[in-house]
N, CA, C and O atoms as a GROMACS GRO file, in nm:
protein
  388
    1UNK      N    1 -13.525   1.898 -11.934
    1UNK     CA    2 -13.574   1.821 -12.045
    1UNK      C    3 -13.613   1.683 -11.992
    1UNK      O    4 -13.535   1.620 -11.920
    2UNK      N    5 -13.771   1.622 -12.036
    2UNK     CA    6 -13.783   1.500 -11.963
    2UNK      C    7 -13.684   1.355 -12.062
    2UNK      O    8 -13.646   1.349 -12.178
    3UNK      N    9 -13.676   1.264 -11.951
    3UNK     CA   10 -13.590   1.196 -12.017
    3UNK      C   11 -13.639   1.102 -12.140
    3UNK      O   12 -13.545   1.032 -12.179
    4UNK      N   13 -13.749   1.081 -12.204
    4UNK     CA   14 -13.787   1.027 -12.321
    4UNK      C   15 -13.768   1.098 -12.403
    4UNK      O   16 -13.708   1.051 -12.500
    5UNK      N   17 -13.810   1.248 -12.410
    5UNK     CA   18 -13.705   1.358 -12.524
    5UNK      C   19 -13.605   1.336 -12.544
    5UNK      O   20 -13.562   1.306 -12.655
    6UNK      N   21 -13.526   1.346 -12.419
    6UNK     CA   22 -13.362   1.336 -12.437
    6UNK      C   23 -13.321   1.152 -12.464
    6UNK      O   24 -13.201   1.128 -12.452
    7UNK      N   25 -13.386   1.062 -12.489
    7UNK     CA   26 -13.371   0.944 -12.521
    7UNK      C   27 -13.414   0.984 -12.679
    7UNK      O   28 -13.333   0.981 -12.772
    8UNK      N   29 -13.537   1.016 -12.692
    8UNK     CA   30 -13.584   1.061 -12.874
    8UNK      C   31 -13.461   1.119 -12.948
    8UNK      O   32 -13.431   1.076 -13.060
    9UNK      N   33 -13.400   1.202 -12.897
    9UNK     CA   34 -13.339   1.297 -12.965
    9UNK      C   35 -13.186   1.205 -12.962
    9UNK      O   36 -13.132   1.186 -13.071
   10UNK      N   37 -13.108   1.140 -12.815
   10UNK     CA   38 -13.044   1.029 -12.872
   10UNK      C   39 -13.084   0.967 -12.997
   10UNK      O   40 -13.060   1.018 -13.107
   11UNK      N   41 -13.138   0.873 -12.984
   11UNK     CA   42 -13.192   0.787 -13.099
   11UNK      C   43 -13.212   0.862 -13.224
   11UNK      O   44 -13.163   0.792 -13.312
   12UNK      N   45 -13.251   0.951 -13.266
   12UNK     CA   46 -13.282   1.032 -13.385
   12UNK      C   47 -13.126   1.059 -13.453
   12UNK      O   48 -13.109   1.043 -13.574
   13UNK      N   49 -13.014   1.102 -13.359
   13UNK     CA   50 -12.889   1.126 -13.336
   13UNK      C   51 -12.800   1.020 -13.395
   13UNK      O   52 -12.713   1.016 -13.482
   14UNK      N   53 -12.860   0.934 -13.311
   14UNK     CA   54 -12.739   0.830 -13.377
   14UNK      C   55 -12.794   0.742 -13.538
   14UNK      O   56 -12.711   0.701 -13.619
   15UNK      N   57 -12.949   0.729 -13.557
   15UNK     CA   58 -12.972   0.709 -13.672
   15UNK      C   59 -12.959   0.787 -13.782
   15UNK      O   60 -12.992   0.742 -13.891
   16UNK      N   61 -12.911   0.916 -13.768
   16UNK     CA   62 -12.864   1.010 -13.851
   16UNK      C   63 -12.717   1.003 -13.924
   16UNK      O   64 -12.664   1.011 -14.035
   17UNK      N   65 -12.687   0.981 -13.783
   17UNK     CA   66 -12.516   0.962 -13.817
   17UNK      C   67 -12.474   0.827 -13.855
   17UNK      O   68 -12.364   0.822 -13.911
   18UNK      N   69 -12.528   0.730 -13.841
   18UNK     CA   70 -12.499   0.584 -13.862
   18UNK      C   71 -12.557   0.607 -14.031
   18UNK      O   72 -12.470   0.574 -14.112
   19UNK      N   73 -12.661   0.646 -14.082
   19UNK     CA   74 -12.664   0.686 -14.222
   19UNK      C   75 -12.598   0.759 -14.290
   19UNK      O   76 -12.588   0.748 -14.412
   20UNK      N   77 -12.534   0.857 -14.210
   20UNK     CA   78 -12.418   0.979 -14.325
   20UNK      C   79 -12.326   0.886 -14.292
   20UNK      O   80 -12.274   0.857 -14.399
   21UNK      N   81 -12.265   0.810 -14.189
   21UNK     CA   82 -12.110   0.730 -14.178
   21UNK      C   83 -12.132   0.609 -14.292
   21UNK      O   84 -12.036   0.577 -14.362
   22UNK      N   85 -12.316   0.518 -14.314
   22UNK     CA   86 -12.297   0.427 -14.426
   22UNK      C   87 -12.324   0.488 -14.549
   22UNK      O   88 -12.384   0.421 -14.632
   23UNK      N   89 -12.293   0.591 -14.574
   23UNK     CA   90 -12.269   0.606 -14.692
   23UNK      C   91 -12.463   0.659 -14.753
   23UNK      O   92 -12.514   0.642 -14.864
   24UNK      N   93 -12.525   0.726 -14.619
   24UNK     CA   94 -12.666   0.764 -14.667
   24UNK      C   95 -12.745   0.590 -14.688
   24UNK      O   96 -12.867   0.597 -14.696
   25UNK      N   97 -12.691   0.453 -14.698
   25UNK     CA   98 -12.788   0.346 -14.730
   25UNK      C   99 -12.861   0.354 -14.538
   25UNK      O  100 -12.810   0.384 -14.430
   26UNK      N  101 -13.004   0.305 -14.582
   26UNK     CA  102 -13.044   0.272 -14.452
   26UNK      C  103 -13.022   0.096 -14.435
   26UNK      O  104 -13.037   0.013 -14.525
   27UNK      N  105 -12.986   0.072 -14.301
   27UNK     CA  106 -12.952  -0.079 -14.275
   27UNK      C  107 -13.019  -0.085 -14.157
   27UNK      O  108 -13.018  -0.006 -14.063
   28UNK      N  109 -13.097  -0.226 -14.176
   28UNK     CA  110 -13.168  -0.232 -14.057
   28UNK      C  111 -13.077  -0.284 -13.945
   28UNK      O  112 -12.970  -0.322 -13.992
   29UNK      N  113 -13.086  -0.300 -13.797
   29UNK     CA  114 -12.994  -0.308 -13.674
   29UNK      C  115 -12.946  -0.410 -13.756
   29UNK      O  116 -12.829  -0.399 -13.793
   30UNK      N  117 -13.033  -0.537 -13.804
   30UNK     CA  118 -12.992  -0.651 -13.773
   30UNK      C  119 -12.907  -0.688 -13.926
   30UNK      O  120 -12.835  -0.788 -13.925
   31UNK      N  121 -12.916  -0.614 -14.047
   31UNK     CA  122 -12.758  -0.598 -14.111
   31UNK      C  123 -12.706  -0.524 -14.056
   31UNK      O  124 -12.606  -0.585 -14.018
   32UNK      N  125 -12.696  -0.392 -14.008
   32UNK     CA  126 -12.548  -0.329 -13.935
   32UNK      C  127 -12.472  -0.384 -13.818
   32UNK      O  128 -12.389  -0.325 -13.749
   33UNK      N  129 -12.518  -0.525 -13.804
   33UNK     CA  130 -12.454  -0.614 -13.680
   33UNK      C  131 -12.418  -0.681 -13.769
   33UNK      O  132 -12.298  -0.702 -13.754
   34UNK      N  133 -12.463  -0.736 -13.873
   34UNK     CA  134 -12.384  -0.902 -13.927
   34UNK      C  135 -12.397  -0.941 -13.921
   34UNK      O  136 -12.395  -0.990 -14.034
   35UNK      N  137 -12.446  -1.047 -13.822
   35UNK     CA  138 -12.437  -1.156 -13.768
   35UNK      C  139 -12.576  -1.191 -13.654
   35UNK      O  140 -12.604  -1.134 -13.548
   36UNK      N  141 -12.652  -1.316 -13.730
   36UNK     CA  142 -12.745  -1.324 -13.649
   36UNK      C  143 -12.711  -1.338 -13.491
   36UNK      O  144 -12.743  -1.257 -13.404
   37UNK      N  145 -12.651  -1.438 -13.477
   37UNK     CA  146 -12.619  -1.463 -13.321
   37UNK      C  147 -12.608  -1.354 -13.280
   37UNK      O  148 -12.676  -1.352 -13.178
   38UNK      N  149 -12.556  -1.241 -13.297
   38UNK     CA  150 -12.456  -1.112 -13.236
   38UNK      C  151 -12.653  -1.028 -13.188
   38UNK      O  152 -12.691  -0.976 -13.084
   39UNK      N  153 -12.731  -1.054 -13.328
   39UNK     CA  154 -12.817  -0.983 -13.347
   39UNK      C  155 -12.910  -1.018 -13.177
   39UNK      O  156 -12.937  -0.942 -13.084
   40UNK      N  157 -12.938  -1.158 -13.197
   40UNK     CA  158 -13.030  -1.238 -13.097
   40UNK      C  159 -12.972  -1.205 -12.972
   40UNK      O  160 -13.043  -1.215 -12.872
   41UNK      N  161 -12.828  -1.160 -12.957
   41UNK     CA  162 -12.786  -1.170 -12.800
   41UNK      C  163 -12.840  -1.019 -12.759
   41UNK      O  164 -12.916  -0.984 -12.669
   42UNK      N  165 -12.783  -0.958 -12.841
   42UNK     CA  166 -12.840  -0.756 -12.821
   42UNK      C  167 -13.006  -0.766 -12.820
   42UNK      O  168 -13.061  -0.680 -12.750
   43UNK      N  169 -13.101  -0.870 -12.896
   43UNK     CA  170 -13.206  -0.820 -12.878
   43UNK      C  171 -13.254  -0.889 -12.723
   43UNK      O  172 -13.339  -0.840 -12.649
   44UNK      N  173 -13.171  -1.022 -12.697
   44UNK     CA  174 -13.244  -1.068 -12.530
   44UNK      C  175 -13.176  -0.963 -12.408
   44UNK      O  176 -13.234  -0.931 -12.304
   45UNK      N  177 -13.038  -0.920 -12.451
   45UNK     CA  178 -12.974  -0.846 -12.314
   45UNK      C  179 -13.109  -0.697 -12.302
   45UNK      O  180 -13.137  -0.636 -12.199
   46UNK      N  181 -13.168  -0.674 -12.440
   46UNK     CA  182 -13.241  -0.547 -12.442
   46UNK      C  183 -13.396  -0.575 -12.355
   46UNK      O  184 -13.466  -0.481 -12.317
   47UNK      N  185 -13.427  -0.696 -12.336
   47UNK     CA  186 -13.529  -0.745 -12.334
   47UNK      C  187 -13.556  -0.764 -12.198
   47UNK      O  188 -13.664  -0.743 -12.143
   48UNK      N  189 -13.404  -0.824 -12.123
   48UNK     CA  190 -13.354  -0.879 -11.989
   48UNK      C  191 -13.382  -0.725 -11.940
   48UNK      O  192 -13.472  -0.727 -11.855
   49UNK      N  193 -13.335  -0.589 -11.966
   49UNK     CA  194 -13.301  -0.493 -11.910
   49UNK      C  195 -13.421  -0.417 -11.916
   49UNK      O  196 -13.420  -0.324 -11.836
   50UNK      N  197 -13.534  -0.428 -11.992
   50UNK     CA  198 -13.709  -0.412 -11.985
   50UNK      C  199 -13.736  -0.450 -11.885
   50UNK      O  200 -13.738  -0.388 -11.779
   51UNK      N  201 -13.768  -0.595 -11.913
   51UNK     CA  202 -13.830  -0.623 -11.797
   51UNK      C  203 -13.789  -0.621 -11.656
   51UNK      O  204 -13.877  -0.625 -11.570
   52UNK      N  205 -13.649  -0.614 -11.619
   52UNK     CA  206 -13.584  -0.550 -11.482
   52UNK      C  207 -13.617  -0.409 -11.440
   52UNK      O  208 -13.649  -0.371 -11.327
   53UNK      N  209 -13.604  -0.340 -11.545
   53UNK     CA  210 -13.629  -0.212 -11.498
   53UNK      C  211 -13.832  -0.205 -11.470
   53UNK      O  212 -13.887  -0.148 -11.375
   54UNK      N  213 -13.897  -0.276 -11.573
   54UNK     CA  214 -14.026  -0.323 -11.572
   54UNK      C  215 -14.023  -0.334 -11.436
   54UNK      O  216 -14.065  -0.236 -11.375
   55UNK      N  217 -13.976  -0.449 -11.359
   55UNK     CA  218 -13.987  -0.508 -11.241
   55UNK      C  219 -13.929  -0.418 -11.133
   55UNK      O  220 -13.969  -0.408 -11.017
   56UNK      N  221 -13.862  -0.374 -11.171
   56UNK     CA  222 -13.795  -0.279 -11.069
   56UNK      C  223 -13.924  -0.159 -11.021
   56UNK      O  224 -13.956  -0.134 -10.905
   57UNK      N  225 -13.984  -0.095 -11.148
   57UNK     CA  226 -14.100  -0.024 -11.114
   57UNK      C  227 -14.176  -0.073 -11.013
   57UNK      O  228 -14.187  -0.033 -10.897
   58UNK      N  229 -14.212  -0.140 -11.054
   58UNK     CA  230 -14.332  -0.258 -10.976
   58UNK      C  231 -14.296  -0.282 -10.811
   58UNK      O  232 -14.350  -0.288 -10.701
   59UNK      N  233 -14.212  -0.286 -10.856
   59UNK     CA  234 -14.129  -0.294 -10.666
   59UNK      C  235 -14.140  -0.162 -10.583
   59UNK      O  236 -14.191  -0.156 -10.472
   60UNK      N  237 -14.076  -0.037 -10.663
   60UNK     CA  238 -14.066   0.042 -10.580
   60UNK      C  239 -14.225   0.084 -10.559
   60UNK      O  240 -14.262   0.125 -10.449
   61UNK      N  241 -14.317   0.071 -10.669
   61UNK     CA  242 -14.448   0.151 -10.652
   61UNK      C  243 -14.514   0.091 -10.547
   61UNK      O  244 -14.586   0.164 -10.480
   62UNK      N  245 -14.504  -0.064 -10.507
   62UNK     CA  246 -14.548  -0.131 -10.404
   62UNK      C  247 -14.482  -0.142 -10.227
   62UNK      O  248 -14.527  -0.188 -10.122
   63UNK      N  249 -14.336  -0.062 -10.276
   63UNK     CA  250 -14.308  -0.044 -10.142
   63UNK      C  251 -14.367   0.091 -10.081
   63UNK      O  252 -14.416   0.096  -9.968
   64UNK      N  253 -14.357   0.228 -10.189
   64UNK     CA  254 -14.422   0.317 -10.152
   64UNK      C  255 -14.613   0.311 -10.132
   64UNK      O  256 -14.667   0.388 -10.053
   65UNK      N  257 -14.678   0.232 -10.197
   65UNK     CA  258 -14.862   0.205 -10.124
   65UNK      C  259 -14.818   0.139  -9.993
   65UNK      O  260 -14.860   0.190  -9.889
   66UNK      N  261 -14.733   0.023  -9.988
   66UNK     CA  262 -14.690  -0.014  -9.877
   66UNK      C  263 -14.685   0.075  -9.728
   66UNK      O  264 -14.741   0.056  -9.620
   67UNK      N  265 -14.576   0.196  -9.785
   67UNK     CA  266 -14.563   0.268  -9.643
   67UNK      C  267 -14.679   0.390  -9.642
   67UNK      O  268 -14.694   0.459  -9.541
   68UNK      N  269 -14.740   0.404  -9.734
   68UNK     CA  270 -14.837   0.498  -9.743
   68UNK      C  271 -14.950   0.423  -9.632
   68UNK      O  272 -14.974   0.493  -9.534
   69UNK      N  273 -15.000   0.330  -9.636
   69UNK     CA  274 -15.113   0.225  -9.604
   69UNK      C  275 -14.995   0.237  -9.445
   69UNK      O  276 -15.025   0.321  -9.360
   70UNK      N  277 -14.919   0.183  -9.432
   70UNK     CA  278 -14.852   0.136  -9.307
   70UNK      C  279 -14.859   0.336  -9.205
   70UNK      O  280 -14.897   0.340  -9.088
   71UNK      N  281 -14.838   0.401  -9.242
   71UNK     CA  282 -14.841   0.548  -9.227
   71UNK      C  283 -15.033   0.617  -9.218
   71UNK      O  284 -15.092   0.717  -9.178
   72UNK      N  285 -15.058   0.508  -9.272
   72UNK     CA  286 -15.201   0.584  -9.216
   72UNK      C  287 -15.299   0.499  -9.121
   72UNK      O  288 -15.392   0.536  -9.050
   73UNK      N  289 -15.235   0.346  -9.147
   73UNK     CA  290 -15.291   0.279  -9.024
   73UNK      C  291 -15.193   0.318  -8.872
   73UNK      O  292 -15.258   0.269  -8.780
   74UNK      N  293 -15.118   0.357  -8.838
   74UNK     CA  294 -15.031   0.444  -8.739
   74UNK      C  295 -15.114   0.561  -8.644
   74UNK      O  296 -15.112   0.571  -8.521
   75UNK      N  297 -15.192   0.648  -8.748
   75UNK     CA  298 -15.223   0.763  -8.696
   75UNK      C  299 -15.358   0.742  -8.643
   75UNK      O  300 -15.412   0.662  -8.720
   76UNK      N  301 -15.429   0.770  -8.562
   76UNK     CA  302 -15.569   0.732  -8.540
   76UNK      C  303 -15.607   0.885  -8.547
   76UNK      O  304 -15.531   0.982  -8.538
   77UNK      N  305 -15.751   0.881  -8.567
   77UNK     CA  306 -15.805   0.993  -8.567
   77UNK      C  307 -15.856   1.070  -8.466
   77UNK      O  308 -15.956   1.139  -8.486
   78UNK      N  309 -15.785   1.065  -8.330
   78UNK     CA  310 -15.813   1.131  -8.199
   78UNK      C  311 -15.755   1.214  -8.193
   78UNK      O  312 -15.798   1.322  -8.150
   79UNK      N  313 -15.592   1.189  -8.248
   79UNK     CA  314 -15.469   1.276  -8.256
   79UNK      C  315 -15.397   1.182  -8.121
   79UNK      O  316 -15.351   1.219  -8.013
   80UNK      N  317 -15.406   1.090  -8.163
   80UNK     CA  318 -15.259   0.944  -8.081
   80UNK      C  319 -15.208   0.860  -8.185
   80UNK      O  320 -15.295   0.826  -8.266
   81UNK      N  321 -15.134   0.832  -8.199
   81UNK     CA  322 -15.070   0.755  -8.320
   81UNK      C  323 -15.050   0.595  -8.219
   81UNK      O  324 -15.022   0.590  -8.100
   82UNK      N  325 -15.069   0.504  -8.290
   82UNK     CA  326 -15.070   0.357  -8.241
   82UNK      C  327 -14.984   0.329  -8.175
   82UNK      O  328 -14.976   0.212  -8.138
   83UNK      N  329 -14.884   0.426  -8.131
   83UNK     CA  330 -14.798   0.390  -8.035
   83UNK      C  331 -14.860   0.442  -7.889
   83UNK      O  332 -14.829   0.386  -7.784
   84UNK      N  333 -14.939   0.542  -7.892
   84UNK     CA  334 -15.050   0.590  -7.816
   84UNK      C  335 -14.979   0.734  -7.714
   84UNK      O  336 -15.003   0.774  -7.600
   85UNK      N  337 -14.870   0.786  -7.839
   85UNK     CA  338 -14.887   0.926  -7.849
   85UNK      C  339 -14.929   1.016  -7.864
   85UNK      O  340 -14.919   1.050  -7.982
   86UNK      N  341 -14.989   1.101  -7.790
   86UNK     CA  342 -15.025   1.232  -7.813
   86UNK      C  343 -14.986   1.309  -7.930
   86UNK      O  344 -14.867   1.309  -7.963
   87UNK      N  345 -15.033   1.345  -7.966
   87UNK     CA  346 -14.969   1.448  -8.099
   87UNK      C  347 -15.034   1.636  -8.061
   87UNK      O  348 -15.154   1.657  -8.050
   88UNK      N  349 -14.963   1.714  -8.052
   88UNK     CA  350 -15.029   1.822  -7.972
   88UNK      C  351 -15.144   1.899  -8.102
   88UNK      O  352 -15.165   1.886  -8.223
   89UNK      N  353 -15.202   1.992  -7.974
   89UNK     CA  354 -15.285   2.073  -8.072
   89UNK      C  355 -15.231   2.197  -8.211
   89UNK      O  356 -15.298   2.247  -8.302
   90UNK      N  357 -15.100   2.212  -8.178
   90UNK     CA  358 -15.053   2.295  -8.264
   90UNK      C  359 -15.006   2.195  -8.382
   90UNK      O  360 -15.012   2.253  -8.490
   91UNK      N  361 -14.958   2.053  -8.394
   91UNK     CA  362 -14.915   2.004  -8.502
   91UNK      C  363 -15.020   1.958  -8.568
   91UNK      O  364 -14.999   1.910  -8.680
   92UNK      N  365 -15.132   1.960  -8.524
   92UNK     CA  366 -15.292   1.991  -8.601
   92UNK      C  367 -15.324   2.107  -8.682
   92UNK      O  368 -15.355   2.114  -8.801
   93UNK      N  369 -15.308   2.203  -8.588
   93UNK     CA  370 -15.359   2.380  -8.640
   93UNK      C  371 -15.275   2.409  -8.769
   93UNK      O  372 -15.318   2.466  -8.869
   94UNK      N  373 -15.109   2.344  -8.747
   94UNK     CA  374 -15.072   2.367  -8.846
   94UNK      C  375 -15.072   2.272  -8.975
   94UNK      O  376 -14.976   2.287  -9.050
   95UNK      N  377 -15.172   2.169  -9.014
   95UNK     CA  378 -15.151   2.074  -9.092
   95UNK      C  379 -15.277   2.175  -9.226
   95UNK      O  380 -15.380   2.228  -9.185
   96UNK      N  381 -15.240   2.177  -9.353
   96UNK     CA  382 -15.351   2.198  -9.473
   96UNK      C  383 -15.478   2.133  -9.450
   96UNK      O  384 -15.498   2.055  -9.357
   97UNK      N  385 -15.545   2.160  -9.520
   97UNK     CA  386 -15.684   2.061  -9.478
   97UNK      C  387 -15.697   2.018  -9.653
   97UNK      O  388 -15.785   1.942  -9.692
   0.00000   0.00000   0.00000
């Protein structure tokens, strides 16, 4: 199951049950907290943890073009890699085209 389903179906889950436990009223987050302050801290820690994970993407996708780019400037097209190895004729024959 991909994990935004299984996040949907959380969420669907617990707004179900948070309505049969209040008594069927719907309450938005920010009455079923109480308390503004309480409200404002849950909505920046939610916000902090976006954009980290946001940023976190961003990182890994740039380390992987990174070694992709670093991995193909390496290989030259003679069959010597920039260290100015040979690479034989069979680890050719056997590569997909």
């Amino acid at each position: 199951m991909s994990p935004v389903i299984l996040i949907h179906c959380i969420n669907n889950a617990i707004s179900y049950f948070s309505g049969m436990l209040g008594g069927g009223k719907i309450l938005s987050t920010r009455e079923q907290l109480g308390n503004e302050t309480l409200y404002y801290i849950v909505y920046g820690v939610a916000c902090v943890l976006f954009i980290a994970g946001f940023v976190s993407i961003g990182l890994r996708i740039s380390r992987e073009e990174k070694r992709a780019r670093l991995e193909a400037a390496t290989s030259q097209p003679d069959g010597e890699t920039a260290s100015g190895d040979k690479i034989s004729d069979e680890a050719h024959t056997n590569q997909p085209d």
